[in-house]
Residue frames relative to the residue before (quaternion, step in Angstrom):
aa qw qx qy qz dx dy dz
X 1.0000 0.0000 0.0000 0.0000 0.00 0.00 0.00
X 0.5058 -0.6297 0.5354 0.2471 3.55 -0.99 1.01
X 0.6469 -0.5928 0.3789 0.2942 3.43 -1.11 0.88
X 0.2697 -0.7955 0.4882 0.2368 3.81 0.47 1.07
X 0.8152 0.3140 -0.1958 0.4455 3.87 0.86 -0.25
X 0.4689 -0.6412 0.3706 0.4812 3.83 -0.29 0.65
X 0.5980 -0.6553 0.4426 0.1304 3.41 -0.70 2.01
X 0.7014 0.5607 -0.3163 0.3060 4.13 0.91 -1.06
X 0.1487 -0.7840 0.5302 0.2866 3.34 -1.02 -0.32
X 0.7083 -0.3988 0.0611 0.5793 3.62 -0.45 0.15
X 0.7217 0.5490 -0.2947 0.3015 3.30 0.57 -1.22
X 0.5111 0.6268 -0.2359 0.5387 3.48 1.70 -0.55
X 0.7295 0.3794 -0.1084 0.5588 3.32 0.63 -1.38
X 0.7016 0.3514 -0.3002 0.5423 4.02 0.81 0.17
X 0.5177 0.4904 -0.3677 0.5969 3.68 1.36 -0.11
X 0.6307 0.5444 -0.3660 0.4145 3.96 0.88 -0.95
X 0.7335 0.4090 -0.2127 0.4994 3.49 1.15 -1.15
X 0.3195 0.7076 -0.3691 0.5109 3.47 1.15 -0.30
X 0.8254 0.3541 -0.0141 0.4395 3.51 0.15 -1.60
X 0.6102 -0.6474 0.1765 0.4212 2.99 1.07 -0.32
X 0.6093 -0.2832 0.1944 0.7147 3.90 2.23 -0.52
X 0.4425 -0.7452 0.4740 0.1555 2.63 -1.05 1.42
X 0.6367 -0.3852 0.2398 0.6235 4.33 -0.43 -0.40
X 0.6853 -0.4379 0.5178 0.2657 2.90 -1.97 1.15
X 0.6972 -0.0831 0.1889 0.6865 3.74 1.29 -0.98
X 0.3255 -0.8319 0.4493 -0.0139 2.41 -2.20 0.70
X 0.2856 -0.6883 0.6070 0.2761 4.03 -0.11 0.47
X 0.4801 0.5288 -0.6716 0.1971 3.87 -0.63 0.42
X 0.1394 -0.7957 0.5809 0.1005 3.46 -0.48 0.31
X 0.5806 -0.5236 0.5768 0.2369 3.73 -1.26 0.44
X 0.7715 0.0069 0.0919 0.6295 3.95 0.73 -0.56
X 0.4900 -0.7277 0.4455 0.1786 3.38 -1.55 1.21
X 0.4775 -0.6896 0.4903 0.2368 3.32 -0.94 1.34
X 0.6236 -0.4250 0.3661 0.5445 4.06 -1.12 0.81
X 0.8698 0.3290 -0.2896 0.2266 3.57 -0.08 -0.95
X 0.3938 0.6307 -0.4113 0.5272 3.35 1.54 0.86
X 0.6181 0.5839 -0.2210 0.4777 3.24 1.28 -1.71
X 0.6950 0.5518 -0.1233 0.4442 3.38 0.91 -1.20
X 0.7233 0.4817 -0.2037 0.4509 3.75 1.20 -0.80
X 0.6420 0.4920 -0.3222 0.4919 3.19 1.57 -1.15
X 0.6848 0.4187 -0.3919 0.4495 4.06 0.46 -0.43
X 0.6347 0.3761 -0.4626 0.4917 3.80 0.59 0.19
X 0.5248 0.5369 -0.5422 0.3774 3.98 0.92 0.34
X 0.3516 -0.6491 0.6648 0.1147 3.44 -1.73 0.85
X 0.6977 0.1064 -0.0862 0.7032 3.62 1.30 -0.16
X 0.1716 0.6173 -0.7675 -0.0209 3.19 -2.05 -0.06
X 0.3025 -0.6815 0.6471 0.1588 3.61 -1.36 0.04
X 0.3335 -0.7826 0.4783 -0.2181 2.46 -1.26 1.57
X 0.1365 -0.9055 0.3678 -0.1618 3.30 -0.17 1.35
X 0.1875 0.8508 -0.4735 0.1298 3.68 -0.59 1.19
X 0.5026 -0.5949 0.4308 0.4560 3.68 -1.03 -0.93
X 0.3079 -0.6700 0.6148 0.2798 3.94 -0.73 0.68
X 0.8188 -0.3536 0.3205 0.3191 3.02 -1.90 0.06
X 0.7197 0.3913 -0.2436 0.5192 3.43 0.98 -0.43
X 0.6290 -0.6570 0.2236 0.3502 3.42 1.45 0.37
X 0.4793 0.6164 -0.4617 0.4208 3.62 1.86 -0.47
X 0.4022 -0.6063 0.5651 0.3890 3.05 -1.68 0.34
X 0.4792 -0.7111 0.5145 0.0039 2.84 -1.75 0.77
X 0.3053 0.7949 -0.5151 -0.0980 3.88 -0.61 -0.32
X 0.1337 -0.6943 0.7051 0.0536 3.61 -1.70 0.28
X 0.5533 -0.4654 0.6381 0.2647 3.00 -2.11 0.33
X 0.0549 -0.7850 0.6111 0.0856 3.56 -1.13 1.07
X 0.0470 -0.8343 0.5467 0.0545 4.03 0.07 0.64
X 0.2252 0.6753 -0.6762 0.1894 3.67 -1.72 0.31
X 0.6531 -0.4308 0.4283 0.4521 3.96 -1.53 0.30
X 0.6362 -0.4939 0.4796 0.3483 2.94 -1.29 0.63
X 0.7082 0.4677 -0.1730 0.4998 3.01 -0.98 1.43
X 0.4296 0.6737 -0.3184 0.5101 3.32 1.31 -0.25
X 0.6921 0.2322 -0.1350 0.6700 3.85 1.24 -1.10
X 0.0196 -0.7426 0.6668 -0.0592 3.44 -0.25 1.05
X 0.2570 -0.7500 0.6070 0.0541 3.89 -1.50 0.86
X 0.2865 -0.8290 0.4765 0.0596 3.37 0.74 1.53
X 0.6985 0.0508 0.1231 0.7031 3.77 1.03 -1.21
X 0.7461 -0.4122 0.4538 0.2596 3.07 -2.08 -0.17
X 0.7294 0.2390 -0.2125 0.6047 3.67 1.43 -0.08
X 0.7111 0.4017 -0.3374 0.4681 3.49 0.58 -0.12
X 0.0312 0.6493 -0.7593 -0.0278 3.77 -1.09 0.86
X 0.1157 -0.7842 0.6095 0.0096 3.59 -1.36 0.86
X 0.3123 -0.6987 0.6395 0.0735 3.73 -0.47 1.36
X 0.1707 -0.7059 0.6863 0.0394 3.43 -1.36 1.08
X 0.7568 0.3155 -0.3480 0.4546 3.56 -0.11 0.83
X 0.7347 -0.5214 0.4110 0.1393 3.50 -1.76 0.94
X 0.3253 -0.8122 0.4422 0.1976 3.28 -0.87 0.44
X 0.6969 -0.4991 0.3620 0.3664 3.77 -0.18 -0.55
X 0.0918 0.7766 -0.4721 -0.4069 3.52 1.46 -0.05
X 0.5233 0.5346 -0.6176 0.2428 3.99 0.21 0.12
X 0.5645 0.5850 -0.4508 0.3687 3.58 0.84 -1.10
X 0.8484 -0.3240 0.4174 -0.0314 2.87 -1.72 0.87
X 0.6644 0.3993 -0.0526 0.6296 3.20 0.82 -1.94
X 0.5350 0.6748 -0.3969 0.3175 3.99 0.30 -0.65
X 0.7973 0.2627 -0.0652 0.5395 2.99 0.82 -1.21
X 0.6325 0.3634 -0.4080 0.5490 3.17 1.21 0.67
X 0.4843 0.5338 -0.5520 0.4193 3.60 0.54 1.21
X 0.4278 0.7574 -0.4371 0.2285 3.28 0.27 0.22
X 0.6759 -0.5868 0.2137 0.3914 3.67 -0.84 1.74
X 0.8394 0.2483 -0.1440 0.4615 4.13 0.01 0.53
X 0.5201 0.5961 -0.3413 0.5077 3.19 1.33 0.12
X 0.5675 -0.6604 0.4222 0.2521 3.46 -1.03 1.54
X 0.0328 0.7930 -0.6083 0.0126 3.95 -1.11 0.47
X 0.2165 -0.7769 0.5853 0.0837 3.43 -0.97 0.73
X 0.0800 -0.8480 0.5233 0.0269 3.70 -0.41 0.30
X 0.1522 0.7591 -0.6329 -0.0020 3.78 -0.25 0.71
X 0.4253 -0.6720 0.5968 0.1068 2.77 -1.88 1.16
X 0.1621 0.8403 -0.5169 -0.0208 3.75 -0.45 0.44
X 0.1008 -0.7868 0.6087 -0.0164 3.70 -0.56 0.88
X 0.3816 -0.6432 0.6216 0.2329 3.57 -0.24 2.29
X 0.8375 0.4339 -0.3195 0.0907 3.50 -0.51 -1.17
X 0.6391 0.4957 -0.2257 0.5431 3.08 1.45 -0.50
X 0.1871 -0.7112 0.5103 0.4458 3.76 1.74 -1.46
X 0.4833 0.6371 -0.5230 0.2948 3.67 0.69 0.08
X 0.0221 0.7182 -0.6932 0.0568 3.64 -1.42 0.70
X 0.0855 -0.7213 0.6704 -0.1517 2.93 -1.24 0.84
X 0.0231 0.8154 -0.5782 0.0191 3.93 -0.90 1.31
X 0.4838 -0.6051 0.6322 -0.0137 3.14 -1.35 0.84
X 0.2250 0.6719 -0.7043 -0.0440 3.92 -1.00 0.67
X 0.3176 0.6799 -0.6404 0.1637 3.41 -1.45 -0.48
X 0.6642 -0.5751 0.4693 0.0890 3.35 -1.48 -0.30
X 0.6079 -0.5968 0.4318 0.2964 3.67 -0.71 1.56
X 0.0854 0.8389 -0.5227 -0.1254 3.59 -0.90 0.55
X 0.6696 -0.0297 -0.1395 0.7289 3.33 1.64 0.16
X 0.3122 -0.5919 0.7297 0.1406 3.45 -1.86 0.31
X 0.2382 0.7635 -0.6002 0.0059 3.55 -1.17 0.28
X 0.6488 -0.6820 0.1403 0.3071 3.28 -0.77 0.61
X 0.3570 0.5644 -0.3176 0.6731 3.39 1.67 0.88
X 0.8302 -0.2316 0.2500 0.4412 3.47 -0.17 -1.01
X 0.2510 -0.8192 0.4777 0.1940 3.62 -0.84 -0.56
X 0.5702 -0.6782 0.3596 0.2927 3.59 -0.68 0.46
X 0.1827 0.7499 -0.6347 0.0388 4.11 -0.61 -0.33
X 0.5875 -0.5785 0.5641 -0.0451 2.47 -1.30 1.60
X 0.0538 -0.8360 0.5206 0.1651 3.79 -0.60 0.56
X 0.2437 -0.8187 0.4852 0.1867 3.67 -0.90 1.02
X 0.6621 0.2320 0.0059 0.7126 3.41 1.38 -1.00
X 0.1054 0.5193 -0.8457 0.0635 4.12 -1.48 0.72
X 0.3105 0.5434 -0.7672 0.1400 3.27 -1.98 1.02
X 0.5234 -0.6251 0.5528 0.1723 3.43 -1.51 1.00
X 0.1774 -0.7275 0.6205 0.2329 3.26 -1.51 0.31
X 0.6015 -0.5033 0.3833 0.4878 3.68 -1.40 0.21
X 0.4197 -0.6151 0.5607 0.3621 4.15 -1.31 -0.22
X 0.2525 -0.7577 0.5420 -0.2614 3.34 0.97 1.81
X 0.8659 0.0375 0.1828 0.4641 3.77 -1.30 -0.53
X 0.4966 0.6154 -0.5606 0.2457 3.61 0.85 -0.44
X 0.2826 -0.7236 0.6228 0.0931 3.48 -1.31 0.30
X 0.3123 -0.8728 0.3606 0.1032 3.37 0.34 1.57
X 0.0832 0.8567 -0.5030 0.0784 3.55 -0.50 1.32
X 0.3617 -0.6693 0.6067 0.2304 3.86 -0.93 0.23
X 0.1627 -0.7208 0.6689 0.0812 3.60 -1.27 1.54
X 0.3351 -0.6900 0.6343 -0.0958 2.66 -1.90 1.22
X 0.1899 -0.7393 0.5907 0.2618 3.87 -0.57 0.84
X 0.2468 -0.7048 0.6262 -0.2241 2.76 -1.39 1.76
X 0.2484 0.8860 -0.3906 -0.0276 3.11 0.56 1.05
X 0.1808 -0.8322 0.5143 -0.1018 3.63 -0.59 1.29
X 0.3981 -0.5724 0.6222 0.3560 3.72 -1.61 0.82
X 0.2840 -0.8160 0.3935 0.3141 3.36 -0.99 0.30
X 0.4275 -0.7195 0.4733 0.2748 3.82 -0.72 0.76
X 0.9376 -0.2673 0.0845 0.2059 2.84 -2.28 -0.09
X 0.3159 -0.7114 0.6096 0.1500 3.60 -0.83 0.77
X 0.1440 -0.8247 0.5343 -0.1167 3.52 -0.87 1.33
X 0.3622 -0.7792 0.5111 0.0226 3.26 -0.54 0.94
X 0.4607 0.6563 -0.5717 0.1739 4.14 -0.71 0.08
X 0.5651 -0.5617 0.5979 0.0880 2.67 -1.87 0.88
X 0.8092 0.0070 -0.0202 0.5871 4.06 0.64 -0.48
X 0.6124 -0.6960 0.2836 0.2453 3.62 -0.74 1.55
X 0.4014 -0.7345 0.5115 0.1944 3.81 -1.06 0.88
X 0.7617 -0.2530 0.3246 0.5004 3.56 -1.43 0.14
X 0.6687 0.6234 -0.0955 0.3937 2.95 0.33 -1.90
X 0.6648 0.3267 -0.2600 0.6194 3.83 0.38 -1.19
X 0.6499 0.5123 -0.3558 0.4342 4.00 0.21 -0.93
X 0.7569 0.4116 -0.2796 0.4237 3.36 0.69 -0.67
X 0.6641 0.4645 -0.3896 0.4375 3.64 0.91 -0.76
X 0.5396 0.6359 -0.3343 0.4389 3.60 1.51 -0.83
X 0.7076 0.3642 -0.2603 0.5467 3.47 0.66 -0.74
X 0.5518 0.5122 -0.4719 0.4587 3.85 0.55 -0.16
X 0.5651 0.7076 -0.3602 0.2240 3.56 0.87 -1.51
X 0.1559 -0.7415 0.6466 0.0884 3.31 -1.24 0.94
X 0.6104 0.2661 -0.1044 0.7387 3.77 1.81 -0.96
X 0.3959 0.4880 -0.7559 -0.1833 2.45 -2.53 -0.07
X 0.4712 -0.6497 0.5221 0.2887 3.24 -1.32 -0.94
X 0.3343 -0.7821 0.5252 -0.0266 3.67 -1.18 1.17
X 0.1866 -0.7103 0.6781 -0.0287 3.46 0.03 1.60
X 0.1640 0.5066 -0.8389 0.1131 3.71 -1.78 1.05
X 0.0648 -0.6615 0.7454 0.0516 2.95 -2.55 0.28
X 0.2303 -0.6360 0.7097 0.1968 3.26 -1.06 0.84
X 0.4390 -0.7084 0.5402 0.1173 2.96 -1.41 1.23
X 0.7091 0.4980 -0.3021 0.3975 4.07 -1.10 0.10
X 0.6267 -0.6975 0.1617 0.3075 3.71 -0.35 0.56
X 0.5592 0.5846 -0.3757 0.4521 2.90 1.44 0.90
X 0.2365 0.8441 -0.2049 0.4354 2.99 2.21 0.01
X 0.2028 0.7489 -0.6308 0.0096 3.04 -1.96 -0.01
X 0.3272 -0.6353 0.5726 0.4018 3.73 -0.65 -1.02
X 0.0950 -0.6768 0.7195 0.1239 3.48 -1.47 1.16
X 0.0154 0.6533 -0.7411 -0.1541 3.70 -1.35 -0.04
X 0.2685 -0.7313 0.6041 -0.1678 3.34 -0.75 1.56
X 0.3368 -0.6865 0.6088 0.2110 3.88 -1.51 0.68
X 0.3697 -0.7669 0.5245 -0.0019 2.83 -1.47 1.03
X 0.5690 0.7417 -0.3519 -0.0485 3.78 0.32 0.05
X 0.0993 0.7808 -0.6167 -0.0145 4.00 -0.93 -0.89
X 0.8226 -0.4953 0.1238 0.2503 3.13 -1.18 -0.05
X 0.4582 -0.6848 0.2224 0.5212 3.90 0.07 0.49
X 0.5151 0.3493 -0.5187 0.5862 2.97 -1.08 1.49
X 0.5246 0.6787 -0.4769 0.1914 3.61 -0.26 -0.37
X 0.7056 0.2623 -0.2956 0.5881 3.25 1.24 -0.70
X 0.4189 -0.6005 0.6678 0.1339 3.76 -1.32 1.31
X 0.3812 0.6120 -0.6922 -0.0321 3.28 -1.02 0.93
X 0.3845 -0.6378 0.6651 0.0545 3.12 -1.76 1.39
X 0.6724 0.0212 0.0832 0.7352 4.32 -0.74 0.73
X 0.8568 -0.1042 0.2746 0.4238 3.32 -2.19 -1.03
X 0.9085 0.2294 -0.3221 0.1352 3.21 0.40 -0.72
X 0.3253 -0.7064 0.5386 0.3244 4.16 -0.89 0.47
X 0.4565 -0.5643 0.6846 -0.0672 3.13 -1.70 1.10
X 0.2755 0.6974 -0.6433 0.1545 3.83 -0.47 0.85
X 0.4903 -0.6691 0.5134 0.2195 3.24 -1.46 1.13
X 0.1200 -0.7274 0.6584 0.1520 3.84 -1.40 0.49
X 0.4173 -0.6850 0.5949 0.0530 3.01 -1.22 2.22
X 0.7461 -0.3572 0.4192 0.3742 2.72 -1.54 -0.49
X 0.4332 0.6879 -0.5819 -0.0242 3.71 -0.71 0.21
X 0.8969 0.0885 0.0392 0.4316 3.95 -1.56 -1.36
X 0.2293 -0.8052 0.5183 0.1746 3.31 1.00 -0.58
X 0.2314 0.7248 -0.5346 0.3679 3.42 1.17 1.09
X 0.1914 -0.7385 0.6188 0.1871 3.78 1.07 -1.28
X 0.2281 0.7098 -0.6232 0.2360 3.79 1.02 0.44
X 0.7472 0.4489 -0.2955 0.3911 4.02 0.20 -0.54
X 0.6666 0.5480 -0.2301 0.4498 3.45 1.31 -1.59
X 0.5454 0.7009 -0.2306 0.3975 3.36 1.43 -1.51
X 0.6021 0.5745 -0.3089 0.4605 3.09 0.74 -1.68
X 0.8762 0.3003 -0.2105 0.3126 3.28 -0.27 -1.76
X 0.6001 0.6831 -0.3109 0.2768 3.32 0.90 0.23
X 0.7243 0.4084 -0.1392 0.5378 2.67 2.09 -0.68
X 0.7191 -0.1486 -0.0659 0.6756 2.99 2.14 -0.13
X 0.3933 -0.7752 0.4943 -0.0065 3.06 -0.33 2.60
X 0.4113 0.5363 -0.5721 0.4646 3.41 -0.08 1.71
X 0.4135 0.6272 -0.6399 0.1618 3.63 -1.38 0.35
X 0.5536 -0.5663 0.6020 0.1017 2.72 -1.97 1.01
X 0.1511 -0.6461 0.7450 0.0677 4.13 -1.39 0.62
X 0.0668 0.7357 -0.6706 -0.0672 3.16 -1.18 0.87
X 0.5043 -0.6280 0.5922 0.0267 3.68 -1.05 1.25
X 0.2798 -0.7304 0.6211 0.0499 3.54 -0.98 1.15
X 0.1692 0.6167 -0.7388 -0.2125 3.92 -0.82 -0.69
X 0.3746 -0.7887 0.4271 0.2350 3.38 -0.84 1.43
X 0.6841 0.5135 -0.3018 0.4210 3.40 1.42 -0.53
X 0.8233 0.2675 -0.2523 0.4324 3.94 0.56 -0.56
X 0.2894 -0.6844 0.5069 0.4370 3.68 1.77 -0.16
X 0.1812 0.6213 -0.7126 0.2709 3.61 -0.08 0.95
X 0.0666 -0.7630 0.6149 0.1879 3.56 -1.21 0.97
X 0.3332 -0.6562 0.6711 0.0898 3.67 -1.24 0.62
X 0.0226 0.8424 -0.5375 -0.0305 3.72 -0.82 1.06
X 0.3611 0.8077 -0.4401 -0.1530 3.64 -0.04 -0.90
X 0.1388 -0.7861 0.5791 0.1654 3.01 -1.10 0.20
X 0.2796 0.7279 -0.6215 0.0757 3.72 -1.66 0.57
X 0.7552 -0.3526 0.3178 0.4522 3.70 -1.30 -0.26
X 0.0995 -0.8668 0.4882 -0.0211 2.93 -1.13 1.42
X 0.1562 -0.8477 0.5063 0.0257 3.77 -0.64 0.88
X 0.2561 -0.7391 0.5709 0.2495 3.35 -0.88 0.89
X 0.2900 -0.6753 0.6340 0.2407 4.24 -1.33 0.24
X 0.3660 -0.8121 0.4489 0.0710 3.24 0.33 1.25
X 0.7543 0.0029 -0.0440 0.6550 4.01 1.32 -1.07
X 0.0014 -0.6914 0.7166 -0.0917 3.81 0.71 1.24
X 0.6199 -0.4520 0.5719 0.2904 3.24 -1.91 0.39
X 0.2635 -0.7741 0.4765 0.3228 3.69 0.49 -0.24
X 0.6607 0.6067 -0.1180 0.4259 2.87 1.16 -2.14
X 0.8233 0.4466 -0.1189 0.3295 2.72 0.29 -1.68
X 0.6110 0.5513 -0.2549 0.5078 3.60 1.49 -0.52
X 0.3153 -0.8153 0.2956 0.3853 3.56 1.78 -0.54
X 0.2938 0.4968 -0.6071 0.5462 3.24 0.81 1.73
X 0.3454 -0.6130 0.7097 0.0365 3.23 -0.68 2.19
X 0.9134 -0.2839 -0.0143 0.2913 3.57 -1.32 1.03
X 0.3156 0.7192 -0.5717 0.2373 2.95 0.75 1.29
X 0.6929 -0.6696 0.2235 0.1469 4.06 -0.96 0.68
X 0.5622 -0.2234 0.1636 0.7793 2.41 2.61 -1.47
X 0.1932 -0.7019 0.5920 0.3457 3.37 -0.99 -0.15
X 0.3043 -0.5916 0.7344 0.1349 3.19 -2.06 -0.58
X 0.4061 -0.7478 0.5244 -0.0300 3.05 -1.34 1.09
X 0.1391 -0.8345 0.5296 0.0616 3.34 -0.74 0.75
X 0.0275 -0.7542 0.6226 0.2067 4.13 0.41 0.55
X 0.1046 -0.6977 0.6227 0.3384 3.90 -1.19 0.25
X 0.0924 -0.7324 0.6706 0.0732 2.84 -1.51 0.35
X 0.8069 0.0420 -0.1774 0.5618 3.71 0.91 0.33
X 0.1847 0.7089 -0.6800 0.0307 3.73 -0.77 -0.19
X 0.1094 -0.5659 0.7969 0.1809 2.94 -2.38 -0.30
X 0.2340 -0.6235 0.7055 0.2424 3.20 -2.15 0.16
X 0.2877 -0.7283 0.6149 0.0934 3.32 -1.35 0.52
X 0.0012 0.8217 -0.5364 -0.1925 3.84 0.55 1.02
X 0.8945 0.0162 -0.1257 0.4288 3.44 -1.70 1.15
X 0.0785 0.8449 -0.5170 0.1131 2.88 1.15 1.49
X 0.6881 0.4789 -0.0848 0.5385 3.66 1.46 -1.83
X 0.0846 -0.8866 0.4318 0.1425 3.64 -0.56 0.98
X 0.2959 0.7234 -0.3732 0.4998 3.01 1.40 1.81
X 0.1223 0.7270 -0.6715 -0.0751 3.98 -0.50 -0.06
X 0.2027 -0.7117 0.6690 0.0691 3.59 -1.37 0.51
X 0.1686 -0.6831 0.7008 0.1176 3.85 -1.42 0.89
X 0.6006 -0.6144 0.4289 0.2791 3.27 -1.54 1.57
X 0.4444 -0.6978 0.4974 0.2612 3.58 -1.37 0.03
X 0.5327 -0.6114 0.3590 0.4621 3.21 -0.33 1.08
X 0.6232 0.5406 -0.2566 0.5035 4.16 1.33 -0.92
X 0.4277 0.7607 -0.4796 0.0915 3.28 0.68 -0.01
X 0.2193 -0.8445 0.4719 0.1266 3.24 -0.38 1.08
């Protein structure tokens, strides 16, 4: 069922006009259609998105046999497997707290996301409630094949201002993903893909620079940061499952130069300043090899 009430919130609905109109219509629905229900239990990963204790948004890589996320019903999606209590996300599972959950399958480019809200936690897995399920086109996706890769997982790092190492995987990056929330009870958390060619994301010092293409014109990310200029980037490495988070203050450029900044046809960009992050080495016990088709 289509979302019987207009699905935006201000910050969404003032980013649409911003741009120039938001969609003629919309696909968000209130409850997941079978062929969501049906996509999320054939994922071996997804990412997962929320608020930590200090309220930033947050995101990670959640991984397990197909099937691990199983869609008993149209509102309920359940995750079989544990987090990290170091990660970030941990403390953002907790019974009322907002979550976002995209599904994305490189090989196919299909994605599909999920918001709504934690309804239990247990020491296996936890429950969430869905408020909103809508798909996205396979846009920017960058078409890859997974591989089980199984691995102990290594050290968890902490910093406050990016390394060689983080600068370099950032500049390699063809994907990631961008966790925001608008705060107040029209609110929630989205966590949304990111991708294009390597290099795409500009980063200058702390802070990253990413162009916005064309897509749904929902403004679910832009929205976000308008109403609350914070989000979190999380970085894949497709070969050793190293995660990259960070998080800091986020700003949208509403009439960047696109061109002139060298983001061929992008609309605007957005800005990411860090101010904290962590890696998790061999956090994801998956690795994936590009398609020769990658698009």
């Amino acid at each position: 069922m289509i979302h019987p009430q207009d699905p935006f919130h201000a910050g969404e609905l003032e980013a649409q006009r911003l741009a120039g109109g938001g969609p003629g219509g919309h696909g968000i629905r209130e409850a997941m259609p079978d062929q969501h229900r049906a996509f999320f239990q054939t994922l071996p990963y997804a990412v997962l998105a929320g608020l930590d204790l200090a309220g930033e948004p947050a995101a990670t890589m959640v991984a397990g046999p197909a099937g691990f996320i199983s869609a008993p019903n149209p509102l309920t999606l359940t995750v079989a497997t544990a987090l990290d209590p170091r990660d970030p996300m941990a403390s953002a599972l907790a019974p009322g707290a907002p979550f976002a959950l995209l599904g994305i399958d490189f090989a196919t480019r299909r994605r599909n996301r999920a918001n709504g809200r934690v309804a239990a936690v247990a020491p296996a897995g936890y429950w969430l409630v869905v408020d909103q399920s809508f798909g996205n086109c396979p846009q920017y996706i960058q078409q890859r094949e997974v591989h089980a890769a199984p691995r102990s997982p290594g050290r968890f790092e902490t910093f406050t201002a990016l390394d060689a190492e983080a600068a370099d995987q950032i500049a390699a990056a063809d994907t990631f993903f961008v966790a925001t929330a608008a705060m107040g009870p029209d609110g929630g958390v989205d966590v949304s893909h990111r991708g294009g060619r390597p290099g795409f994301v500009k980063l200058e010092g702390g802070r990253l620079t990413v162009p916005d293409f064309r897509g749904n014109r929902y403004f679910n990310t832009l929205g976000n940061m308008l109403a609350y200029p914070r989000a979190a980037a999380l970085f894949l490495d497709f070969q050793t499952g190293d995660l990259l988070h960070l998080q800091g203050a986020a700003e949208v450029s509403w009439d960047a130069d696109a061109e002139a900044t060298g983001f061929a046809g992008a609309q605007r960009t957005w800005s990411l300043q860090v101010e904290a992050g962590w890696r998790r080495r061999a956090a994801v016990p998956l690795s994936w090899t590009a398609s020769p088709t990658s698009a």
